[in-house]
C-alpha positions as CSV (number, residue, x, y, z in Angstrom):
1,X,14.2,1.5,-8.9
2,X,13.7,-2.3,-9.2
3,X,15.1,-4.4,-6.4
4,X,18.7,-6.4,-6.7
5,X,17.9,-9.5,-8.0
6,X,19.3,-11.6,-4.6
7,X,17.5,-11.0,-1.2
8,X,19.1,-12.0,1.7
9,X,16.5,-13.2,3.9
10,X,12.0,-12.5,4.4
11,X,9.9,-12.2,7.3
12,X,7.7,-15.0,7.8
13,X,4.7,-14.8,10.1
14,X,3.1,-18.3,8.8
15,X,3.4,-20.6,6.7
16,X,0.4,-23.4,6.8
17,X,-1.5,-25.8,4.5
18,X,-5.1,-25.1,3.5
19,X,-7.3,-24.9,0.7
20,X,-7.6,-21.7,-1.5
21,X,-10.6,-19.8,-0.2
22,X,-11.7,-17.0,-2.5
23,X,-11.5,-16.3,-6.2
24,X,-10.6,-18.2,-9.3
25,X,-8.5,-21.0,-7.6
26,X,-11.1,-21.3,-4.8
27,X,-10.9,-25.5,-3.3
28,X,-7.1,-25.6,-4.2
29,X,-4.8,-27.5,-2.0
30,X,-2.1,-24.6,-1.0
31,X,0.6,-23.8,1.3
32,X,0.4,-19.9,2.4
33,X,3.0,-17.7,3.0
34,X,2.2,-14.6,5.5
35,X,4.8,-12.0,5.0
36,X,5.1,-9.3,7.3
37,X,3.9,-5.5,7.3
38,X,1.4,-3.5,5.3
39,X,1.2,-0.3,4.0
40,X,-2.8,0.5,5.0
41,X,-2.3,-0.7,8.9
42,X,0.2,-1.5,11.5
43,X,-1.4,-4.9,12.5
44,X,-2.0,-3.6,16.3
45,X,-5.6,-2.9,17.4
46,X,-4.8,0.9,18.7
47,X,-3.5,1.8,15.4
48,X,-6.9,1.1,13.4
49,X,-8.6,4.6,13.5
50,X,-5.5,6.6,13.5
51,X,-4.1,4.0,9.9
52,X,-7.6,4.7,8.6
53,X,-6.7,8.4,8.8
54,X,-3.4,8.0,7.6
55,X,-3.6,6.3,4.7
56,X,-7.6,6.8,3.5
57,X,-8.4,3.0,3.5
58,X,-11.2,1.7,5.5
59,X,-9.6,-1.4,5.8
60,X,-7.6,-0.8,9.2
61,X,-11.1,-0.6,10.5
62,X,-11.9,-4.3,10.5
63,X,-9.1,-6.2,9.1
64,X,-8.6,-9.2,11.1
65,X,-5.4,-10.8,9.7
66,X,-1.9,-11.3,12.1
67,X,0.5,-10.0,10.0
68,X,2.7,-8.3,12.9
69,X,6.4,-9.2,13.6
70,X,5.8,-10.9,16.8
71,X,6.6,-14.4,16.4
72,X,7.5,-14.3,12.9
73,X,11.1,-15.7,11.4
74,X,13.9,-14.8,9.4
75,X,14.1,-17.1,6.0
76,X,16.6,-16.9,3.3
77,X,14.5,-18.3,0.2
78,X,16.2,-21.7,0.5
79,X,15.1,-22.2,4.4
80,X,11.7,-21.0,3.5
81,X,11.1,-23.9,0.5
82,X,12.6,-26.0,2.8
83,X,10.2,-25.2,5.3
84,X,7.2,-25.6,2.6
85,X,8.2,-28.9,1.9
86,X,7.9,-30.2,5.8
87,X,4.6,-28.8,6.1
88,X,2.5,-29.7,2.3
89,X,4.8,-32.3,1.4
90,X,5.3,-32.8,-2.3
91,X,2.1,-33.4,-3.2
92,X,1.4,-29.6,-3.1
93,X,2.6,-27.5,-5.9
94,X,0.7,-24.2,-5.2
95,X,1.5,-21.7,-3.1
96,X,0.2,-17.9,-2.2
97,X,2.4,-15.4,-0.9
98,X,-0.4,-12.9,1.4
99,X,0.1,-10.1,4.5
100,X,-0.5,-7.7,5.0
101,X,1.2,-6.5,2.1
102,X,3.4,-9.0,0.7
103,X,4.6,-6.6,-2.3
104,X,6.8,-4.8,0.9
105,X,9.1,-7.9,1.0
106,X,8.1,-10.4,-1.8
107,X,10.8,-9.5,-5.0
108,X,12.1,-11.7,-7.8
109,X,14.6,-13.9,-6.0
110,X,12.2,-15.4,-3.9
111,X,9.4,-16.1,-6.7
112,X,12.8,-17.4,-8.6
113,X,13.4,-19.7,-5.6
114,X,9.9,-20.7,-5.5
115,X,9.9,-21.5,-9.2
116,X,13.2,-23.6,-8.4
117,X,11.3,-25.5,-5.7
118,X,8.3,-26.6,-8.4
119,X,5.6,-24.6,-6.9
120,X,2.9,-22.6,-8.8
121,X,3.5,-18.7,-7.6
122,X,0.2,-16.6,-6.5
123,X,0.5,-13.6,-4.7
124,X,-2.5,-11.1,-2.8
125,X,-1.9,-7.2,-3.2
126,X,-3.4,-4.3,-2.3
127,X,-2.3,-2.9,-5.3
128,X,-0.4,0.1,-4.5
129,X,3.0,-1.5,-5.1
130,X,4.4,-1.9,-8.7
131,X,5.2,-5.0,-10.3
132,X,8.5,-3.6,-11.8
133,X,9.8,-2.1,-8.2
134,X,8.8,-5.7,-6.8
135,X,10.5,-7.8,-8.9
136,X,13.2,-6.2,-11.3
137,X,16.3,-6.7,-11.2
138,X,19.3,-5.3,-12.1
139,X,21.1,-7.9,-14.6
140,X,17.8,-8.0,-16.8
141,X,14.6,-6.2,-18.3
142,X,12.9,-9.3,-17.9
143,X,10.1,-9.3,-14.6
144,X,10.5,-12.1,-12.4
145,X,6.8,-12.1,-11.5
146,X,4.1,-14.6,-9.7
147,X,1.8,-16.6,-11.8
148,X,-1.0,-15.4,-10.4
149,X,-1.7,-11.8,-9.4
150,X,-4.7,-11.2,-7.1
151,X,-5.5,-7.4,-6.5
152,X,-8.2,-6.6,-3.6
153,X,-7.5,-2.6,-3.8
154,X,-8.0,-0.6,-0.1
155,X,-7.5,3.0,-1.8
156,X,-8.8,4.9,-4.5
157,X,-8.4,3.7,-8.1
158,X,-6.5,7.0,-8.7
159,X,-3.7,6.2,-6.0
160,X,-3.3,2.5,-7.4
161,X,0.2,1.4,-9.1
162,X,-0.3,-2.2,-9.7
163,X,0.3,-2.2,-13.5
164,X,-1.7,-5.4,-14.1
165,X,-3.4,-8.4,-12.4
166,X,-5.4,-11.7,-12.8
167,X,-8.1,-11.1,-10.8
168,X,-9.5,-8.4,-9.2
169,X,-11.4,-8.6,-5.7
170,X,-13.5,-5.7,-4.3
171,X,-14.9,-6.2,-0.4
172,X,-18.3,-4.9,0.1
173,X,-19.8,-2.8,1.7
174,X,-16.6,-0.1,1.2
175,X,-15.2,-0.9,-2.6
176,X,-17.7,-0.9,-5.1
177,X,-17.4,-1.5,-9.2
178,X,-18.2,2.2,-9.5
179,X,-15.5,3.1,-8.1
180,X,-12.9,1.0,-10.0
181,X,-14.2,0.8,-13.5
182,X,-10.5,2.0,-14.7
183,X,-8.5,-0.2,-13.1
184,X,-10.6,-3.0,-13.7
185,X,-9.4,-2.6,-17.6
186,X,-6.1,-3.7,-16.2
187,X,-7.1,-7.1,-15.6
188,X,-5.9,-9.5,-17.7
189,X,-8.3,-11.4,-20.0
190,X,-8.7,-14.9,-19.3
191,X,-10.0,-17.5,-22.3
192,X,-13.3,-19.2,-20.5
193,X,-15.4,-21.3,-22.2
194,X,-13.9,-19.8,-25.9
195,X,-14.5,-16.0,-24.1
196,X,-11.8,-13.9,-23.3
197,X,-13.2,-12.9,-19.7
198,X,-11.9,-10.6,-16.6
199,X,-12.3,-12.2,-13.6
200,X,-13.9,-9.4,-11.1
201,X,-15.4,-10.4,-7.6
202,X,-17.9,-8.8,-5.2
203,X,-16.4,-10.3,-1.9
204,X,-18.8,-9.6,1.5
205,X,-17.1,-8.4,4.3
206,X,-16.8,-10.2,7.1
207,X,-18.2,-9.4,10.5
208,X,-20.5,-7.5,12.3
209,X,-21.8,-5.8,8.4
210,X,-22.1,-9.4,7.0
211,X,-25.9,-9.4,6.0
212,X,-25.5,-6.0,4.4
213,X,-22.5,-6.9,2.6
214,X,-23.9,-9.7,1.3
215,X,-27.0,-8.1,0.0
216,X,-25.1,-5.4,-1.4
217,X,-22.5,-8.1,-3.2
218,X,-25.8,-9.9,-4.6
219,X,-27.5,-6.8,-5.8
220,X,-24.1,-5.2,-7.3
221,X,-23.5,-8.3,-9.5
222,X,-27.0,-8.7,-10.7
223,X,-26.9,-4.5,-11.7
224,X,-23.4,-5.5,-12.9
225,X,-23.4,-9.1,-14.2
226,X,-19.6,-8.6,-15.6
227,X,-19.3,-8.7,-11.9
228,X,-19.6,-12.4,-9.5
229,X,-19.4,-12.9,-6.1
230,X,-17.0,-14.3,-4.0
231,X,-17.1,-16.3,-0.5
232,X,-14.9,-16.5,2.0
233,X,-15.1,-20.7,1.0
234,X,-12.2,-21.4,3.9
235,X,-14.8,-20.0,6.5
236,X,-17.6,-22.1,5.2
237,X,-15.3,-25.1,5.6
238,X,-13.7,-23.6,9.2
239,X,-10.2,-24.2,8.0
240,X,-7.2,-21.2,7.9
């Protein structure tokens, strides 16, 4: 069932200033918003084997994003632009909602209340949530959705709900093209260059398996040119 249309209040883990790091919008000035909780992992180091288990993702396994509760605050939508606004200023417009899994929390009255504040909405799934639980409401059939809908799946294509996307990010070594040629019809066509194009990315893991993953990215695009690569650009530069 889709969600009421108000929300009374989100937990925030961070909220910070940087530049877009991966994918289409890669160099953009942004403000992030950290939600917290996801549905792969708990967020607490003696719960990666036993979440990898439990849900089938390898992702638990070497995930290295804070998206616990510890430390995190309580926003109504309004407190959270307001909070935006002291930290980018007015000069940024774009912001990405990110977890863990933001789809757990994120729901049409905040996008709405984003939208009210001027900013550009892009949000980072896993892809297991629907768009229509996320943000439906009740008083319409209209979908209050972001702007921007970047899916980096963590479980098999079959066990994926996301109904459609913008982009579509697969991290090497342990998601491969093969393995999501379905899903990656769902991606919505973008008009490049007078081509209508889906934007699918071969993103190296980081870590201890960076060389391989690498390699493997290279050699998976050039097998697969439909395919590019994506960098972790906000590592490169050392900023958030």
């Amino acid at each position: 069932m889709p969600r009421p249309f108000s929300a009374p209040s989100y937990r925030v883990k961070h909220v910070f200033q940087t530049v877009q790091g991966e994918g289409f919008w890669v160099g953009r000035p942004a403000l992030f918003v950290r939600l917290v909780s996801c549905n792969m992992w708990s967020g607490y180091e003696a719960d990666r084997a036993r979440d990898a288990d439990r849900t089938g993702a390898d992702c638990p396994r070497w995930c290295d994003t804070d998206f616990t509760k510890e430390g995190a605050s309580t926003l109504t939508a309004d407190q959270l632009t307001d909070q935006m606004r002291e930290i980018g200023g007015p000069a940024i417009d774009f912001c990405v909602l990110t977890g863990g899994e933001p789809l757990l929390q994120a729901d049409a009255a905040l996008v709405h209340a984003l939208h009210e504040a001027g900013y550009e909405v892009a949000l980072e799934t896993n892809g297991t949530v629907p768009l229509a639980d996320a943000f439906g409401n009740d008083n319409s059939e209209q979908l209050h959705t972001p702007d921007w809908v970047t899916c980096s799946p963590k479980r098999p294509e079959d066990q994926l709900a996301l109904e459609r996307y913008d982009e579509l990010k697969l991290i090497v070594p342990d998601y491969r093209p093969s393995n999501y040629a379905q899903f990656a019809e769902h991606a919505t066509p973008h008009s490049i260059n007078g081509r209508e194009r889906r934007l699918l990315w071969l993103q190296p893991e980081d870590g201890p398996r960076l060389e391989e993953a690498q390699a493997m990215a290279v050699d998976l695009a050039l097998k697969h040119p439909e395919w590019r690569v994506s960098t972790q650009t906000h590592k490169v530069l050392n900023v958030k």
